[in-house]
N, C-alpha and C positions, 0 to 999 in steps of 0.2 A: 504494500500500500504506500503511497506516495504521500511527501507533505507539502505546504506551502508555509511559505514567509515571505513580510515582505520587508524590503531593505530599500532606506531611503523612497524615492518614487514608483519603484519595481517590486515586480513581486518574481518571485524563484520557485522552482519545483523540485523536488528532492526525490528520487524513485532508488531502491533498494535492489539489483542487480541481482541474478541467480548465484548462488555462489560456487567459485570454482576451490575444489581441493580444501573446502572445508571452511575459506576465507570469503568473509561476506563484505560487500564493497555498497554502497552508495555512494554517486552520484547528483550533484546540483546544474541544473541550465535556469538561467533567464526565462521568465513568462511573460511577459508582459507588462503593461502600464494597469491592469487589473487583474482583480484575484480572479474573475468569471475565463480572463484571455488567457492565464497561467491554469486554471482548469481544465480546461481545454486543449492544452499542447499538452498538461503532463500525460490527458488519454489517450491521445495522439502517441505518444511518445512509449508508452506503455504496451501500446499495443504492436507498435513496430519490435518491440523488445521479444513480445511474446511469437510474433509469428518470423521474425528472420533472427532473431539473437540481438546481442547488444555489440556492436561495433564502436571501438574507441575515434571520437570526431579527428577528422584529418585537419594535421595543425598549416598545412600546403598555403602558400599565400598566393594571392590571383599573378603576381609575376613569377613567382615559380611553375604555376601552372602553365603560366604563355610561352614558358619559355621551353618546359615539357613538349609542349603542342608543337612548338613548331619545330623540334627538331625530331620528333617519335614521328611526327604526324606529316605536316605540311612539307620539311623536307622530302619526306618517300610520298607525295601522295598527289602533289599540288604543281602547276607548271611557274618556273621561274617567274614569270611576273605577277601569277598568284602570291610567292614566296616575298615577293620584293613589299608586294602590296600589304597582304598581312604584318609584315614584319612593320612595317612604316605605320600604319595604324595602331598598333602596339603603343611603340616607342614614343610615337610622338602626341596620340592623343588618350591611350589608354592606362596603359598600367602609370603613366604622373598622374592620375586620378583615382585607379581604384585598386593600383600595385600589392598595396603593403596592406589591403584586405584578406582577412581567412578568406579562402573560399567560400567555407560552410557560410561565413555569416555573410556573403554578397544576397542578400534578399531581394524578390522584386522591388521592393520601396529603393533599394540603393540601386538598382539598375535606374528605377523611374526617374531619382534626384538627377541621374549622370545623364540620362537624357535631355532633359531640363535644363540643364547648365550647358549643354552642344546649343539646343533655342536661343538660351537666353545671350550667348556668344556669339548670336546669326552665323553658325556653321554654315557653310556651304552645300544645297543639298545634297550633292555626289560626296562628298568627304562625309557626310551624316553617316549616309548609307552605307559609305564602307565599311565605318565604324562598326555601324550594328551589326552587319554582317559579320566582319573581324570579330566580335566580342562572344557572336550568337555561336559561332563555330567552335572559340577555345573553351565555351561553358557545356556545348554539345560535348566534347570531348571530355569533360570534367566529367558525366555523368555514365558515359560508358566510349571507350575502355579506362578511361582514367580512376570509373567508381567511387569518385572525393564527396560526391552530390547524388541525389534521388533523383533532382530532376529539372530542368535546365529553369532557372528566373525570369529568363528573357520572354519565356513562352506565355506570361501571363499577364506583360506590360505592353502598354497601347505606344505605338512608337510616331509621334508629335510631327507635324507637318511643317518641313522645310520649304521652303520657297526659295527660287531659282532667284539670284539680284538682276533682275530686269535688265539694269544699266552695261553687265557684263556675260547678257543671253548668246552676244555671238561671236566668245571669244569661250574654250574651252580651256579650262587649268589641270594639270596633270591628275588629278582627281577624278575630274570628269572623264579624263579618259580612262582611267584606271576600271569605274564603274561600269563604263561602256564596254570596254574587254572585257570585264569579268561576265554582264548578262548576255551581251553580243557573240557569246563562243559556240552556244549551240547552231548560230546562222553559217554555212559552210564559205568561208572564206570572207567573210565578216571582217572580220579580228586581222587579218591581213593586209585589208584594202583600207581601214581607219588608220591603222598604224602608217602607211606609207605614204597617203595622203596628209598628215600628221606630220609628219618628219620631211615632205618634200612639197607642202603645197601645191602639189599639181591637181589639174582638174579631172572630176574622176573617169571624163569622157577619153580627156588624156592617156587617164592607169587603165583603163580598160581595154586603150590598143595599142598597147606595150607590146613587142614582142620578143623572143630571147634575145636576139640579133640586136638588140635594143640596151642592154644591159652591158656596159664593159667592168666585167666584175675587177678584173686586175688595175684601173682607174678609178675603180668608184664610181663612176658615171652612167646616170641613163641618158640616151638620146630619146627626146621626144619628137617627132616626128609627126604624129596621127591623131587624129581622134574617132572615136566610135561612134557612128549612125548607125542603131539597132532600129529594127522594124519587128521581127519575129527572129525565131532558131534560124530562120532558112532566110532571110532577106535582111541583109546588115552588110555593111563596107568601110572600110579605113578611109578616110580624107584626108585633108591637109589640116591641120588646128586652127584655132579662131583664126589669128591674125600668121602675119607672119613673121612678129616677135614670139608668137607661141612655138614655131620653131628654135631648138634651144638645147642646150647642156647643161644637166645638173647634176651637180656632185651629192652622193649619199654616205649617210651615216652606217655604224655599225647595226644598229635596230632594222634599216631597213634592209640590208644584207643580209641577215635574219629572215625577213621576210621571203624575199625572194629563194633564200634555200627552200626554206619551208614550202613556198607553194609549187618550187619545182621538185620537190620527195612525193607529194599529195600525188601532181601531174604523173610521177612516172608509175607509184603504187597505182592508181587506176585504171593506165594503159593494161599493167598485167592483170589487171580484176574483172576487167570489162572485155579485155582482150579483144575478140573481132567486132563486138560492141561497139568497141569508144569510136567517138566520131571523129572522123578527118576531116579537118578542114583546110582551107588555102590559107591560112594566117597561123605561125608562130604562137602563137598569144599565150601570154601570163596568167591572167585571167580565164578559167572559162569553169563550166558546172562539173559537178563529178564526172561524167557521161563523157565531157569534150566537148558543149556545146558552148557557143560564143554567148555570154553573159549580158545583159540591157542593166542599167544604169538604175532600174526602173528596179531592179529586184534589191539592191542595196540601200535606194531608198526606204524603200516598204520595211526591212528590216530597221533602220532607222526608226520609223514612225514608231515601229509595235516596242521600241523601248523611252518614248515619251514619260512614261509614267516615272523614268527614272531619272531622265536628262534629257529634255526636251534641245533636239539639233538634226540639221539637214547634213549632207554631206558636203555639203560647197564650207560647211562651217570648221572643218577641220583647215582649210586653205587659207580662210580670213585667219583663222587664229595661228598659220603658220605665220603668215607677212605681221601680224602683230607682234608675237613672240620676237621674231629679228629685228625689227626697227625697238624695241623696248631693250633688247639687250646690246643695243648700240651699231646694228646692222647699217653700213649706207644705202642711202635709200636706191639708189640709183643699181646699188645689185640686186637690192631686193626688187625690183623694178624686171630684173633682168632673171631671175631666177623665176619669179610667177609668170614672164612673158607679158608684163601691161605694155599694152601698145603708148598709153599715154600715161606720163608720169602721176598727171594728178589723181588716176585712179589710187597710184598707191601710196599719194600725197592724203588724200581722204583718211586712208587705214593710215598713217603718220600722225592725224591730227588726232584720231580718237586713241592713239598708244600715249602720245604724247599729256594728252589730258589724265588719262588715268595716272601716268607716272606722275603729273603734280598733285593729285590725291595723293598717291601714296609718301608723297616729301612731305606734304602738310603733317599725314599720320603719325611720320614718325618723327615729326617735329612734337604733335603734341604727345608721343609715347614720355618722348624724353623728357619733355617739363613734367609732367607727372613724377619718372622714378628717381628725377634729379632735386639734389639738395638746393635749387638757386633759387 
């Protein structure tokens, strides 16, 4: 039989353990702010004793456990930019919050507060989302195989409505893309074509009539050359690009030579899957469906759309936010000019003036960070 007391504002439950080898043990936890709420858990408690045994609480704190997770776990399980992403959401927005927490005692209410304070912070919604996502996995795992927890907190807290900042809807921050990879991987070749447009600003009619002959991996460089008029499977042709500044050489990064491995492994696994299957067609291409069909513009949009709910963006928005990214990190404009192919400079005088404004918000900010944590 169990007792209660209460101590200072709380009340405590005391339950008397089966004994082992002749030694009798009780037991004290926390009840409640009432004796009715501390009733109630010691039956609770009582009765979990009675039907699985008594298991001594896991003294694990939530950054031991993340850090469990991700090398048991996400390491063998998760692809590198899963690992990267997790890992980043960790370190920088989770465990400085709720690290040095038991596990046992992360309740929904302290999940609830920590959402709370991502709102009342104006988190970004793609960084929200990572979060909860990052947080909801390494509590998944606390609960089986980790076994620290019955059963995940996350699952019983309503998770609070971010909002996209309007002012910065057409400019994507490395979050936003993170987000987008992580729900965009079930779309085939999705996660390949965000990524490249992303890191190269070209236009996607551009990446779509890429073809190997196009790629000089030993330079770095793709030659653009084309672009794609799709109509159906069977009626599509390469042209010449908008202008004939979109005629052009650009150098690529290590991310997007990634890419390009990756969608040429896909290409050649499917030649031998499909075998007399797969489609031939008169164009090289980078791009095309599992099958070998030439790919429309029109179907990575649509996958676009069906991920709104998470990060509302077209694909032309990965291109704006490349030419903004370079001109903010001190890019001349006149390459970036020549890199996206604008026939006329003011177009990319335009994306200049909205990088440039944003950079004097953020001088302002952290002008006024610093009179805040300065002694003047």
């Amino acid at each position: 039989m169990g007792t209660l007391r209460k101590r200072g504002n709380s009340w405590y439950f005391s339950v008397e353990l089966p004994s082992e080898n002749g030694k009798r043990k009780r037991i004290e936890r926390a009840g409640g702010k009432t004796k009715k709420e501390a009733q109630e858990k010691m039956k609770l408690f009582e009765a979990e004793i009675l039907k699985n045994g008594y298991k001594e609480e896991s003294k694990i704190t939530f950054k031991e456990l993340s850090n469990n997770w991700l090398e048991s776990y996400v390491e063998t399980n998760c692809k590198d930019r899963s690992k990267s992403t997790y890992e980043r959401m960790l370190r920088l927005h989770i465990v400085p919050r709720i690290g040095n927490y038991r596990v046992v005692d992360i309740k929904p209410k302290v999940i609830n507060d920590f959402y709370n304070t991502l709102k009342e912070e104006d988190y970004n919604k793609s960084t929200a989302e990572l979060v909860k996502s990052t947080l909801n996995g390494c509590l998944n795992f606390a609960v089986f195989p980790g076994e620290v927890i019955a059963s995940n907190p996350c699952s019983s807290v309503k998770f609070p409505k971010f909002i996209e900042n309007t002012n910065s809807k057409d400019v994507l921050t490395q979050d936003d893309l993170e987000l987008i990879l992580e729900k965009g991987e079930k779309y085939y070749n999705f996660n390949e074509m965000c990524i490249l447009l992303f890191n190269t600003g070209m236009r996607i009619g551009e990446a779509l009539a890429l073809q190997w002959e196009d790629i000089d991996f030993k330079e770095k460089i793709i030659h653009i050359k084309h672009n794609l008029v799709y109509k159906n499977k069977q009626e599509y042709r390469l042209t010449t690009p908008k202008t004939k500044k979109s005629i052009r050489d650009i150098y690529f990064n290590a991310e997007v030579e990634k890419v390009f491995k990756r969608l040429k492994k896909k290409q050649n696994e499917n030649k031998i899957r499909y075998g007399k299957y797969y489609k031939k067609i008169e164009y090289n291409l980078i791009f095309t469906t599992k099958e070998g069909y030439v790919v429309s513009s029109n179907n990575f949009t649509k996958n676009a759309l069906r991920l709104k709910d998470y990060r509302e963006f077209s694909m032309h928005t990965f291109r704006h936010t490349h030419a903004t990214m370079l001109l903010q990190a001190g890019a001349n404009i006149k390459d970036v000019q020549a890199r996206l192919g604008h026939t006329n400079i003011n177009t990319t005088m335009d994306i200049y003036v909205h990088s440039t404004n944003e950079s004097k918000k953020n001088t302002l900010k952290k002008f006024d960070e610093y009179i805040k944590t300065s002694n003047i």
